[in-house]
VOTORZA-250748 format. One record per residue: residue number from 0; residue in three letters; z, x, y of N, C-alpha, C in turn. Coordinates in steps of 0.02 Angstrom, whole numbers, plus 32768, in hexadecimal, padded with zeros to 4 digits. Atoms other than C-alpha are relative to their C-alpha. Layout:
<pts>
NUM; ala; Z; X; Y; Z; X; Y; Z; X; Y
...
</pts>
This chain:
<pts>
0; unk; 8000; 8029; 7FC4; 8000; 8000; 8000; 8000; 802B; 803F
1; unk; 8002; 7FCC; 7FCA; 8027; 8095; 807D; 7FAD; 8015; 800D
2; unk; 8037; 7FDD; 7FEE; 7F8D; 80D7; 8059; 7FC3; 7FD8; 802E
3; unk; 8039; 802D; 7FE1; 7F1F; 8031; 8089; 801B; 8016; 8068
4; unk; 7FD2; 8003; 7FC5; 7F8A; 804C; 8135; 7FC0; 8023; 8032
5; unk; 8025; 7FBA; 7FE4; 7F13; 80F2; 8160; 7FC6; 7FEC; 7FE4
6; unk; 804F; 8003; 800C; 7E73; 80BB; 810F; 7FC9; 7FE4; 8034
7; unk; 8038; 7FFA; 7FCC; 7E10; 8084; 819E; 8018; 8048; 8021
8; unk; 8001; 7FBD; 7FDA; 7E53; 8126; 81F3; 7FDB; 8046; 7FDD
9; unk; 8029; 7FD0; 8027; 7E12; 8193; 8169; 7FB3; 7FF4; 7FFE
10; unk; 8033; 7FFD; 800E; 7D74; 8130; 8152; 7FD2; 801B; 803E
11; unk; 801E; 7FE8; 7FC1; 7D47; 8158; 820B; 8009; 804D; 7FFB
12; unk; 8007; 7FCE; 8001; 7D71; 8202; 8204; 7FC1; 8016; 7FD5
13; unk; 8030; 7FE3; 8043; 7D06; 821D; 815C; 7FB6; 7FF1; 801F
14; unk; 8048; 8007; 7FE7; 7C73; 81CF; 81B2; 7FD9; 801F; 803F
15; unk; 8015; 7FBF; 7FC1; 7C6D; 822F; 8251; 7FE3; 803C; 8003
16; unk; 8014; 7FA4; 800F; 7C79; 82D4; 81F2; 7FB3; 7FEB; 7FCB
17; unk; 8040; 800A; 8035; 7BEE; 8282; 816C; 7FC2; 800C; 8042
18; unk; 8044; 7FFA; 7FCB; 7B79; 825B; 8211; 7FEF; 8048; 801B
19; unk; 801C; 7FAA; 7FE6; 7B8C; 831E; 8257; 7FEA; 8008; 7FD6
20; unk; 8012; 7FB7; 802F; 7B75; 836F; 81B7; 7FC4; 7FE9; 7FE6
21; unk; 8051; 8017; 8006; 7AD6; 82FC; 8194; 7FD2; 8018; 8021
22; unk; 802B; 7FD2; 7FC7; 7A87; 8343; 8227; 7FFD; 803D; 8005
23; unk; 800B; 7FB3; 800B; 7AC0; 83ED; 8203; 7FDB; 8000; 7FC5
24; unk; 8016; 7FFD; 804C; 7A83; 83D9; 8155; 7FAE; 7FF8; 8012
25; unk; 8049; 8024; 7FDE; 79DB; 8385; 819B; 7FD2; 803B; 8030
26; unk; 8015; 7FB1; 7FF0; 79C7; 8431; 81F7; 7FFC; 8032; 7FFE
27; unk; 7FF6; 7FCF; 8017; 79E5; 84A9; 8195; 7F9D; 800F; 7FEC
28; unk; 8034; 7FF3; 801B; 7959; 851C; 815A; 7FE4; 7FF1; 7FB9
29; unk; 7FE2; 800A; 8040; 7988; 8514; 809E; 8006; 7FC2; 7FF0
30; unk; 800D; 8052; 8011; 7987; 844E; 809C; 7FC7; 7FE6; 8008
31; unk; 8047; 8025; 7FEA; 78EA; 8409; 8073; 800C; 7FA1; 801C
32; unk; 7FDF; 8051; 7FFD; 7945; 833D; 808C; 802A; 800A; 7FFA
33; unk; 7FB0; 803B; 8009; 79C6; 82CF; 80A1; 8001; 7FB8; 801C
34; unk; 8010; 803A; 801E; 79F5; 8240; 807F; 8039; 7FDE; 800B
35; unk; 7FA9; 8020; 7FF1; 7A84; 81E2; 80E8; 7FD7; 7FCE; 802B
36; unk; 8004; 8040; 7FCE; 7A70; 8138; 8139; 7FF8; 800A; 8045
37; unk; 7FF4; 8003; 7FC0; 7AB7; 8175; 81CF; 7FB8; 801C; 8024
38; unk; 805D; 7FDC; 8002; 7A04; 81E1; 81EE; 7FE1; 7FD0; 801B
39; unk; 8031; 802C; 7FFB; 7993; 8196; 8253; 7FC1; 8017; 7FEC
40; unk; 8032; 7FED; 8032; 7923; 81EE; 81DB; 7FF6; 7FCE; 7FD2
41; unk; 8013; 8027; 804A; 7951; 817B; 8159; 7FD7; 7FC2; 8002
42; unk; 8034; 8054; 7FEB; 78E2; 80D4; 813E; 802C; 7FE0; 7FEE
43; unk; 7FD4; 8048; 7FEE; 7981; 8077; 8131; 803E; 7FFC; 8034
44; unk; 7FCE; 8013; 7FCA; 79D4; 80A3; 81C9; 8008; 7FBA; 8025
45; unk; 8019; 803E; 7FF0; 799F; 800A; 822A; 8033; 7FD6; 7FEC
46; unk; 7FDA; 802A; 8023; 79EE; 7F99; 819B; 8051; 8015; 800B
47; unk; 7FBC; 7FE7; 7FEE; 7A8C; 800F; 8198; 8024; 7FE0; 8040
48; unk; 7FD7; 7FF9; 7FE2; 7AB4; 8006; 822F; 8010; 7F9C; 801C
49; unk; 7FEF; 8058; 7FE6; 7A9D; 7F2C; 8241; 8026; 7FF9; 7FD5
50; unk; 7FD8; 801A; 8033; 7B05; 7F11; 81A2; 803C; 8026; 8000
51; unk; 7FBE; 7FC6; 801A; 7B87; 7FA2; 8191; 801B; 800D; 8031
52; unk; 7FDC; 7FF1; 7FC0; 7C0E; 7FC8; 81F7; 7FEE; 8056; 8039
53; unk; 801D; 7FBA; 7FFE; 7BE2; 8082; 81DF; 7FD1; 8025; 7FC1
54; unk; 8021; 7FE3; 8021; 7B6E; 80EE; 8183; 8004; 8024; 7FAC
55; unk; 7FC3; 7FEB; 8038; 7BFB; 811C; 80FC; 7FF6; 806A; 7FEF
56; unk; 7FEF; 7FBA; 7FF7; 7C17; 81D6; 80BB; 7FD9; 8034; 7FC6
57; unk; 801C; 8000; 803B; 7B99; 81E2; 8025; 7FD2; 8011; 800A
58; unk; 803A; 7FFF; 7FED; 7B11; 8241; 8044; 7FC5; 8033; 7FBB
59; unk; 8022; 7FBC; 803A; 7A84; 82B8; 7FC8; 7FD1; 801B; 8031
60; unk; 8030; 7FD0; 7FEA; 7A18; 8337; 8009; 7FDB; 801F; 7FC4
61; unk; 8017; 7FD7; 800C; 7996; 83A7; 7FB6; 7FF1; 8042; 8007
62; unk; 7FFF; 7FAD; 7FEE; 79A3; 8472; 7FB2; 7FC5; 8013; 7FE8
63; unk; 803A; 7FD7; 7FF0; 790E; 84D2; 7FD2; 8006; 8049; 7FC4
64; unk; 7FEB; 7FC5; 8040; 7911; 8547; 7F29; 8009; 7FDE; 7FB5
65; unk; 7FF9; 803E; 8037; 7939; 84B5; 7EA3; 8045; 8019; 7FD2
66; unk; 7FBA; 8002; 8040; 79B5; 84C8; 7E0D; 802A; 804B; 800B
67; unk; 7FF9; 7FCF; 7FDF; 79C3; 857A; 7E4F; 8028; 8000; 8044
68; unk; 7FE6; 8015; 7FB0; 79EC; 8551; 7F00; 8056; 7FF8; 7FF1
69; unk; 7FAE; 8030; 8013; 7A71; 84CB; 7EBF; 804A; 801D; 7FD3
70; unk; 7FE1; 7FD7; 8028; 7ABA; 8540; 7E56; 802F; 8026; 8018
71; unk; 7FD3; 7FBA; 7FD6; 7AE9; 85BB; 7EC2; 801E; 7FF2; 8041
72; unk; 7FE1; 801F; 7FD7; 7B1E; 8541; 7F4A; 8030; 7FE8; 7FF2
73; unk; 7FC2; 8005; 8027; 7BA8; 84FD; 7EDE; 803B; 802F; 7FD9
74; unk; 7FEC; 7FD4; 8014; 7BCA; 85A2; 7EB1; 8037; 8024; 8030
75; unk; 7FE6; 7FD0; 7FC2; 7BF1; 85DA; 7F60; 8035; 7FD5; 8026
76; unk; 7FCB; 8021; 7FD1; 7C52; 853B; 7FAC; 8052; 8005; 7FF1
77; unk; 7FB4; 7FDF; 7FFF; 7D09; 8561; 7FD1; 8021; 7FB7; 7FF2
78; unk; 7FD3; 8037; 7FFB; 7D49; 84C0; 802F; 7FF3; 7FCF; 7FD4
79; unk; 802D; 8035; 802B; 7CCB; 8447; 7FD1; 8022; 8017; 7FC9
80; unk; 7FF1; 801A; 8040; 7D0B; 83FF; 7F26; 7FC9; 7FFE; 7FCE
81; unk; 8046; 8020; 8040; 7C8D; 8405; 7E7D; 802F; 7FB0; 7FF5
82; unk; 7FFA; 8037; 802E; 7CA8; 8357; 7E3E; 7FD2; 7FE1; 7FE5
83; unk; 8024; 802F; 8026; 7C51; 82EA; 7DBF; 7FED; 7FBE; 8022
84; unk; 8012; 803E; 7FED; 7C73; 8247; 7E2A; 8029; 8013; 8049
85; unk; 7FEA; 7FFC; 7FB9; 7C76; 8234; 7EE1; 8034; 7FDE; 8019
86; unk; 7FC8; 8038; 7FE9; 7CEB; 81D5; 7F52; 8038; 8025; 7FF8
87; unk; 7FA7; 8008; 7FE4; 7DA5; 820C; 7F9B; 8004; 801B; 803A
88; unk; 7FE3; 7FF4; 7FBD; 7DF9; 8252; 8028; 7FEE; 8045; 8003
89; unk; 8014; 7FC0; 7FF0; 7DAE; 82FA; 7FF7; 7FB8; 8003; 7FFD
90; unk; 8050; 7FFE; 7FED; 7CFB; 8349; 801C; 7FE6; 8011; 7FB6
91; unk; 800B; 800C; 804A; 7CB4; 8336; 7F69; 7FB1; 8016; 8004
92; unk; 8050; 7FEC; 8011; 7BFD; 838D; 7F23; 7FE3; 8009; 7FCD
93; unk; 802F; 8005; 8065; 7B83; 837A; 7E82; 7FC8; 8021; 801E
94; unk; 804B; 7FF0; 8019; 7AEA; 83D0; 7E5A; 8002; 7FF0; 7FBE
95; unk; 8004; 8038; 8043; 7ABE; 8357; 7DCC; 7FE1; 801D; 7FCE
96; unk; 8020; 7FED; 801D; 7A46; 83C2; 7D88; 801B; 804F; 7FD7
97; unk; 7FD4; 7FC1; 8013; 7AC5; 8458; 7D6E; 802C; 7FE0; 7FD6
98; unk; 7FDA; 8022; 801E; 7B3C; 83E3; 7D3E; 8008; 7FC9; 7FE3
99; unk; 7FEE; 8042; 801E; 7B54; 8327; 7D13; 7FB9; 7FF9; 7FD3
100; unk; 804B; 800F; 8018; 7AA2; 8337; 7CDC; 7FD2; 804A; 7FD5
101; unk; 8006; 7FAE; 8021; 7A91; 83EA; 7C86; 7FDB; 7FEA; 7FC7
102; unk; 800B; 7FF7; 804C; 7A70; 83C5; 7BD8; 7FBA; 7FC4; 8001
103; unk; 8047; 8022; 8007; 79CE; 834D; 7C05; 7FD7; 8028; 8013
104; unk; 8037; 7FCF; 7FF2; 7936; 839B; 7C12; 7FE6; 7FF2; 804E
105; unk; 8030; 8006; 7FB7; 78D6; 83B2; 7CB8; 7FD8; 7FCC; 8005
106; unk; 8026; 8032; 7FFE; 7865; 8336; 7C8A; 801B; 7FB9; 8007
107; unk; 7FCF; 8046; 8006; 78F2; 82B2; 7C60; 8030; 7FE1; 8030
108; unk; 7FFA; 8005; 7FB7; 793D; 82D5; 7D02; 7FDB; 7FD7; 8025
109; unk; 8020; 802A; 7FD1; 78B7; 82B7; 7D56; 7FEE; 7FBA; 8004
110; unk; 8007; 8048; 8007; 7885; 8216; 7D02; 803E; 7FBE; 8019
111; unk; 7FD3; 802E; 7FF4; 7925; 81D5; 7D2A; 8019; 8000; 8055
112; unk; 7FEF; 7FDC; 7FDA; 7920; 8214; 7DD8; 8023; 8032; 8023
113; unk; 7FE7; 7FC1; 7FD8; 7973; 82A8; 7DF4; 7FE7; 803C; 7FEE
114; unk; 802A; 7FBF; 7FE6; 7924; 834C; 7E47; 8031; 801E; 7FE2
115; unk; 7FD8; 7FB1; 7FF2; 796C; 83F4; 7E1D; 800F; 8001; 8050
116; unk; 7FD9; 7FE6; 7FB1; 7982; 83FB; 7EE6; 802D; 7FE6; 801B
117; unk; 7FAB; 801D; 7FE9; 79FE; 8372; 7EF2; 803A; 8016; 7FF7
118; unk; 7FC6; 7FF3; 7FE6; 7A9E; 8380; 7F3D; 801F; 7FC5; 7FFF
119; unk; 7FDB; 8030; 7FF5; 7B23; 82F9; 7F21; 8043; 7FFD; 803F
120; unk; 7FA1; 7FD5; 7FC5; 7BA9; 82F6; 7FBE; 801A; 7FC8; 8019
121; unk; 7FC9; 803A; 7FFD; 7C34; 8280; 7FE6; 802F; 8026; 8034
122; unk; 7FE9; 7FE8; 7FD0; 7C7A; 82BB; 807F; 803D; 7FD9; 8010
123; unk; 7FBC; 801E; 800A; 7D44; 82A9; 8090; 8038; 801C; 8064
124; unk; 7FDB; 7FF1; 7FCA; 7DB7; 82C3; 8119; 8001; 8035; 802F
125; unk; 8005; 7FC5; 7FEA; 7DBD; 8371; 8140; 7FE0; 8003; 803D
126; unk; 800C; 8018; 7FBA; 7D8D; 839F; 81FE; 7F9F; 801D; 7FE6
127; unk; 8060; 7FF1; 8002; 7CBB; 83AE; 81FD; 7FF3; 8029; 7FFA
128; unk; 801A; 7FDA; 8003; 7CB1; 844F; 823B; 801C; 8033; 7FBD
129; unk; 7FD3; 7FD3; 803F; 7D1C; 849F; 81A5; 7FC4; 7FDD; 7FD2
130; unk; 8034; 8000; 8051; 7CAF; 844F; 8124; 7FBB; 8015; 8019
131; unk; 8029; 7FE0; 7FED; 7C0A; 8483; 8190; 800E; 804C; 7FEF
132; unk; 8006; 7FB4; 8005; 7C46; 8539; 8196; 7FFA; 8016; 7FB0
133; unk; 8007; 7FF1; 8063; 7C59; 851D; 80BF; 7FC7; 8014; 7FFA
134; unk; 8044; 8005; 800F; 7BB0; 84E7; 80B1; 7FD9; 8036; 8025
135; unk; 8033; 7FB5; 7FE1; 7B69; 8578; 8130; 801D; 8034; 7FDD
136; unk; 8010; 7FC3; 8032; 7BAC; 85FA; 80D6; 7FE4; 7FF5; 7FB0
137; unk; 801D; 7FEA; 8032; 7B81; 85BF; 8033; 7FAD; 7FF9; 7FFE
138; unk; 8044; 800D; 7FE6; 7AD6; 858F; 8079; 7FCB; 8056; 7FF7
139; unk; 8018; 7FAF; 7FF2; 7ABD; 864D; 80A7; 7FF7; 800B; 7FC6
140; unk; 8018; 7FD9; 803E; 7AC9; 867F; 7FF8; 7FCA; 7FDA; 7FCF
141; unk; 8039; 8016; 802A; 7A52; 8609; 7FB0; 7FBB; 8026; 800D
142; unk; 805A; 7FE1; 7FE7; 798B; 8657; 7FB5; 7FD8; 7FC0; 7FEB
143; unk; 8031; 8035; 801B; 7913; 85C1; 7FB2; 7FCC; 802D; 7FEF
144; unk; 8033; 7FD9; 801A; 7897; 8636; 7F76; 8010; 8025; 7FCF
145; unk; 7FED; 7FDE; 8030; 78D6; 864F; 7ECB; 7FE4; 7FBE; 7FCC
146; unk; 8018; 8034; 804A; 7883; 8600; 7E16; 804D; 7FEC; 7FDD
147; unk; 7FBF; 8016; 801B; 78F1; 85AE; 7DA8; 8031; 8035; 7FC6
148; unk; 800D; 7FC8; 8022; 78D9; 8658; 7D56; 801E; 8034; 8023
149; unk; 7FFC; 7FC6; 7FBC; 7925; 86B5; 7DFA; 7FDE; 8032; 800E
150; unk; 8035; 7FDE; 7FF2; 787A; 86FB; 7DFC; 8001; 7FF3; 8059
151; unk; 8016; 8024; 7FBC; 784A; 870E; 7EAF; 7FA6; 7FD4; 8013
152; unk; 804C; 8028; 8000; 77AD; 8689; 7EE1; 7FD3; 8027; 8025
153; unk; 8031; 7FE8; 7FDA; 770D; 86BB; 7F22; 7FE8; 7FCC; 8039
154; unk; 802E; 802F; 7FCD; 76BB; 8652; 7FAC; 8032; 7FBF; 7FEF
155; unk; 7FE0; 804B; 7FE7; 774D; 85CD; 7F9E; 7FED; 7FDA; 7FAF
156; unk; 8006; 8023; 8038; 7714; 85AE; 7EE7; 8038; 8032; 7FBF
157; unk; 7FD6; 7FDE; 8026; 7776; 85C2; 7E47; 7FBF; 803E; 7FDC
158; unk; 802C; 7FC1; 803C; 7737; 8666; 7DD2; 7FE7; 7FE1; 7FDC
159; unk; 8032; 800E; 801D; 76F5; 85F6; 7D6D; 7FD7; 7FD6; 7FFF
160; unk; 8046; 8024; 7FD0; 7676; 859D; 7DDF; 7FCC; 8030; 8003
</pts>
């Protein structure tokens, strides 16, 4: 019961820091997409914003490098949480294809929609720029110009194009 007390105060916080770090995320070099309501990139901002109070804290992106990328971006985050399932008061992150989704093939992935470049993120309380500074350093150590082979690409294609 305490806790309902603070839940609009948390959900506003969580969505504030979700809307910066969408836009940082949205500008990064290393992000090919994303994929948050709040975006007036997205094709359902519009709707969002007539129905919903706010944009909520749930967003995916795509990394520029694929299963590779994601790999080594989960590798590197400090503040950010791995979890399986999104949602709480902390900043929570999947790469589905590293993890919840490992043991299907690439192909079975994909059929079911999910890229190697997705990013799952559930953005939690914490102040914005602290989970931004996570994601920029582990950003830095990703190379989008690596095969799934950590070959390096030629002309932006994999080695075996």
């Amino acid at each position: 019961r305490r806790g309902l007390k603070t839940l609009p105060l948390r959900v506003e916080k969580a969505q504030d820091s979700a809307a910066r770090l969408a836009v940082f995320l949205e500008g990064h070099p290393k992000v090919g997409w994303v994929r948050y309501p709040g975006l007036e990139s997205h094709p359902q901002h519009e709707l969002c914003k007539r129905i919903f109070k706010g944009p909520g804290t749930m967003m995916s992106f795509g990394l520029k490098g694929g299963i590779e990328a994601g790999k080594t971006l989960l590798n590197n985050v400090r503040l950010c949480t791995l979890a399986v399932s999104l949602g709480g008061v902390e900043t929570l992150i999947q790469h589905p294809a590293s993890m919840t989704h490992a043991k299907m093939s690439p192909e079975a992935r994909l059929k079911g929609g999910l890229t190697d470049d997705l990013v799952r993120f559930s953005v939690g309380i914490e102040e914005a720029e602290e989970i931004m500074a996570d994601l920029a350093q582990a950003l830095e150590k990703v190379s989008a110009n690596k095969t799934a082979k950590g070959e390096e690409k030629k002309d932006g294609l994999d080695a075996e194009d």
